[in-house]
C-alpha positions as CSV (number, residue, x, y, z in Angstrom):
1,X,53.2,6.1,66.8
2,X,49.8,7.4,67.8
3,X,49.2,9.8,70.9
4,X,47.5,7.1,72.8
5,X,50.6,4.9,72.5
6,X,53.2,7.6,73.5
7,X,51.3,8.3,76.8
8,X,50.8,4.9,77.6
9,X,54.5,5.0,77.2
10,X,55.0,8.0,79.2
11,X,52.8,6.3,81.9
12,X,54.7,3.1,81.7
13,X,58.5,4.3,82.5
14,X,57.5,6.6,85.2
15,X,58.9,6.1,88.6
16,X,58.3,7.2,92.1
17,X,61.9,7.9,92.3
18,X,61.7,10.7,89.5
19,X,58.4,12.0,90.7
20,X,60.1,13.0,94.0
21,X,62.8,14.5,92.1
22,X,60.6,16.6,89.6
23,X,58.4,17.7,92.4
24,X,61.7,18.9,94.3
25,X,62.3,20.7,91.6
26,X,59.0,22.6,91.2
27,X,57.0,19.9,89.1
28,X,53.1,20.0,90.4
29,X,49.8,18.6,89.2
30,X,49.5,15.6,87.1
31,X,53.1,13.8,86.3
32,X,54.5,10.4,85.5
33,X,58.4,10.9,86.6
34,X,59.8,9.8,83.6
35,X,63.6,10.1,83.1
36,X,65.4,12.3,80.9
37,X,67.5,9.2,79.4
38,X,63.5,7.4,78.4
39,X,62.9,11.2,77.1
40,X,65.9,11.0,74.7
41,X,65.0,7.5,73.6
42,X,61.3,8.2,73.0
43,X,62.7,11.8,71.2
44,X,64.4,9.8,68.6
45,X,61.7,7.7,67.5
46,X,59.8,11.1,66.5
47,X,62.3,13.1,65.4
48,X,65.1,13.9,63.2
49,X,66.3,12.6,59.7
50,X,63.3,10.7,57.9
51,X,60.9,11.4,60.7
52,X,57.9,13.4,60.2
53,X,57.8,16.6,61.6
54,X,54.3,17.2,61.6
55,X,53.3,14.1,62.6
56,X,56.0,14.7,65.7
57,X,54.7,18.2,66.3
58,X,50.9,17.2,66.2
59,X,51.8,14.7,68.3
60,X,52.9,17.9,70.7
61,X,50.2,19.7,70.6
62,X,48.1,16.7,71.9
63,X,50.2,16.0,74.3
64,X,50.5,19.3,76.2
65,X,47.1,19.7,76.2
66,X,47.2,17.1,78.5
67,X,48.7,19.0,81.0
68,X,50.7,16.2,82.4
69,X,54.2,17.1,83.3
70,X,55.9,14.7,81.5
71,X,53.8,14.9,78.4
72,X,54.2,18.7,78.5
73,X,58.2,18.0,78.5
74,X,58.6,15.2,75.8
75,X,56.2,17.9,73.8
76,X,58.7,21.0,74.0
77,X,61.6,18.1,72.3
78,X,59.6,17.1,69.3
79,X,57.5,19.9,68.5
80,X,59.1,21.6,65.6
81,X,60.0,25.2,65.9
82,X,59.4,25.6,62.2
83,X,55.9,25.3,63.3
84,X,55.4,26.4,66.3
85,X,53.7,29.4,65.9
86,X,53.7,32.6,68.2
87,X,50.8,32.4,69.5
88,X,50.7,28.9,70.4
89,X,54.3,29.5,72.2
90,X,52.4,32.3,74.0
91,X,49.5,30.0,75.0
92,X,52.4,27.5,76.2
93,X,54.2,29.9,78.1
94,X,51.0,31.3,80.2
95,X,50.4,27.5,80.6
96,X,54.1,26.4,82.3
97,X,54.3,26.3,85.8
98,X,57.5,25.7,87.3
99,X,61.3,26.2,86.0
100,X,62.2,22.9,84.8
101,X,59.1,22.9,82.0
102,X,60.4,27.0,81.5
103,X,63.7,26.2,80.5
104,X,62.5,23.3,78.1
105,X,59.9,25.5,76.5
106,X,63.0,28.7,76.0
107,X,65.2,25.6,74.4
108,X,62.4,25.4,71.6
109,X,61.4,29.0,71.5
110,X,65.0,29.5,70.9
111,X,64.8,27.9,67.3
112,X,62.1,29.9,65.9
113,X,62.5,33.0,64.0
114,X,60.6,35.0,66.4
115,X,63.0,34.3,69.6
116,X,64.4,37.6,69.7
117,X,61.4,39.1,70.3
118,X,59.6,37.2,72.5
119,X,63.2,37.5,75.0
120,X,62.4,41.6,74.8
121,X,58.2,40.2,75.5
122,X,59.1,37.7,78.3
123,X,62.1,39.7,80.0
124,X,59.5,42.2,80.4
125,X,57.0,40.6,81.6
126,X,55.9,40.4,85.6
127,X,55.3,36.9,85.8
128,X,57.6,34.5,87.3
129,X,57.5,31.7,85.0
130,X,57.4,34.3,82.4
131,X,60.9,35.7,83.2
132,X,62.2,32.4,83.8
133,X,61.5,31.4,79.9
134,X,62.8,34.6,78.9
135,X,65.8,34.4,80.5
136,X,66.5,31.1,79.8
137,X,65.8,32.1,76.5
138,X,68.3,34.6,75.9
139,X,71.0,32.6,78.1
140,X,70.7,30.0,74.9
141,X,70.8,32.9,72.0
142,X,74.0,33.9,74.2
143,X,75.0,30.0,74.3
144,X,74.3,29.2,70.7
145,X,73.5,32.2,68.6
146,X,77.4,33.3,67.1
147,X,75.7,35.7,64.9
148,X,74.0,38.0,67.5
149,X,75.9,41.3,67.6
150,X,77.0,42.7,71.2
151,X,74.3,45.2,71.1
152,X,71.6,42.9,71.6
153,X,72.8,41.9,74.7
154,X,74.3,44.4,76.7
155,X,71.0,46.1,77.4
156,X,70.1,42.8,79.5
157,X,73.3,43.0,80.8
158,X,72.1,46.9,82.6
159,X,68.4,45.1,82.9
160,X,69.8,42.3,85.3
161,X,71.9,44.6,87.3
162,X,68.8,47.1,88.2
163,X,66.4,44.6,88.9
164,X,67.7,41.2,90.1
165,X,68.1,41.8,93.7
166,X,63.7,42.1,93.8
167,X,63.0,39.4,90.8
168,X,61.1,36.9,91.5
169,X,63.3,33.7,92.6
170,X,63.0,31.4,89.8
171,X,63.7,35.0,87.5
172,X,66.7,35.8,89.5
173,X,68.3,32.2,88.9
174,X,67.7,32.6,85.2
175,X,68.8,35.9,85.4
176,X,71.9,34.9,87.3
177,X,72.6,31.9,84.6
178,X,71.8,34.4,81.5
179,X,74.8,36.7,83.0
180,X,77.4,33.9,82.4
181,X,76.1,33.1,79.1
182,X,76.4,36.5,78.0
183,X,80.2,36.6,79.7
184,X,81.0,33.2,77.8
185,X,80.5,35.2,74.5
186,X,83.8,37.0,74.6
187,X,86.0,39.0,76.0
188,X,83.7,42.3,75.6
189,X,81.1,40.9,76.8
190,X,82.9,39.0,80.2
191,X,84.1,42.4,81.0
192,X,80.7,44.1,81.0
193,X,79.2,41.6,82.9
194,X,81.9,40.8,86.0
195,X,81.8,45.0,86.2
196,X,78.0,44.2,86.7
197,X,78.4,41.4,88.6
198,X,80.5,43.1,91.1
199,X,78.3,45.9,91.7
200,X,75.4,43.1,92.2
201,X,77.0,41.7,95.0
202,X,76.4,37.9,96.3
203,X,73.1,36.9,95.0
204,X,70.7,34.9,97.0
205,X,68.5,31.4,95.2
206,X,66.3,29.6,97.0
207,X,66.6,26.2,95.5
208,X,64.4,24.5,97.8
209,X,65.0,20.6,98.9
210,X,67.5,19.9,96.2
211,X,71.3,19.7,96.1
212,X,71.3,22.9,93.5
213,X,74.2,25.7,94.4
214,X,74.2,29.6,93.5
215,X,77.1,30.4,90.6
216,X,79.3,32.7,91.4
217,X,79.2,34.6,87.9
218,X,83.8,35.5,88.3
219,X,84.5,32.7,89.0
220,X,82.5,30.7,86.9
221,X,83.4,32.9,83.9
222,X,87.5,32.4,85.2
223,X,86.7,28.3,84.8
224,X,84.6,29.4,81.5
225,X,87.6,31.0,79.7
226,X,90.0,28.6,81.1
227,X,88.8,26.2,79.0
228,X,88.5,28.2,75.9
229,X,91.8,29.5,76.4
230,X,93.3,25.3,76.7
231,X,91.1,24.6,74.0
232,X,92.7,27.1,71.7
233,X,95.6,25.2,69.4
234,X,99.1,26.8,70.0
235,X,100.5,28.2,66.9
């Protein structure tokens, strides 16, 4: 599949509908309003077993120049992290613009072997959008990552606690997010982060014109361990 026939396709299965939607959720600029069930189909025809990979992440590269919103999407799910290089995922992340295309972008960040240090970059970093990817990014190594040792996260843990109450709002959200991740680890790790969560207090999101709700970080974590603790065989 060449780039001029993925964008077509792109073009083709947007609606009004999604735009809306997408521009509810912070989406500006150039977009199609694709839907996230035509962004899975069009995913597996580029990637996975017997695909190309570099045909799939060339094809990303071309289309996030584009600077379309949906094109910049589809290209975060088919580039390939085994190529992405840091400097191109810093020339990405300067280029995203609101959360949704953020989040995407941590999701393939997260499987290169540089992730760790662009969370301690990004976290860092006084830019909005920039947080927001590094966030998300470190929710996911909390989500996904077994092998991270405590001590990679519970300095995020004291980081969130000092400064979330004056981050920027799409920041605070992924800061507010990255605390239950980091409590869903285990046990050491939940009680670390309710103690900071208490002192935090009630945190305040603006989520704009959408249906989105604020989690409560207790008692998401008490539904969180719930089912963990059902999911556990009895002996």
């Amino acid at each position: 599949m060449t780039f001029e026939e993925i964008y077509a396709q792109l073009q083709a299965l947007g609606t009004e509908q999604n735009r809306k939607i997408y521009r509810r959720h912070g989406a500006s600029g150039d977009l199609f309003g694709v839907s996230f069930a035509n962004f899975s189909q069009l995913k597996k025809q580029l990637t996975g077993r017997g695909k190309d990979a570099a045909h799939a992440h060339a094809l990303a590269q071309q289309l996030w120049a584009t600077r379309n919103f949906d094109a910049q999407l589809l290209a975060t799910m088919i580039a390939d992290p085994r190529q992405l290089t840091e400097v191109a995922a810093d020339a990405w992340a300067a280029d995203t613009h609101c959360h949704m295309l953020a989040d995407a972008l941590a999701t393939l960040v997260g499987g290169t072997q540089y992730a760790q240090g662009k969370v301690r970059e990004w976290t860092s970093s006084p830019g909005e959008m920039h947080q927001r990817i590094g966030y998300s990014l470190l929710n996911g190594l909390a989500l996904r990552s077994s092998a991270l040792p405590d001590s990679f996260f519970e300095p995020f843990i004291a980081r969130i606690e000092a400064g979330i109450a004056v981050a920027p709002n799409r920041a605070k959200e992924a800061m507010n997010n990255c605390l239950i991740g980091m409590g869903s680890r285990n046990e050491t790790l939940r009680q670390q982060v309710e103690a900071a969560a208490d002192r935090i207090g009630p945190v305040s999101i603006d989520h704009g014109d959408t249906s989105c709700q604020t989690f409560e970080v207790r008692p998401y974590l008490a539904k969180v361990w719930a089912r963990k603790t059902k999911s556990v065989p009895a002996v």
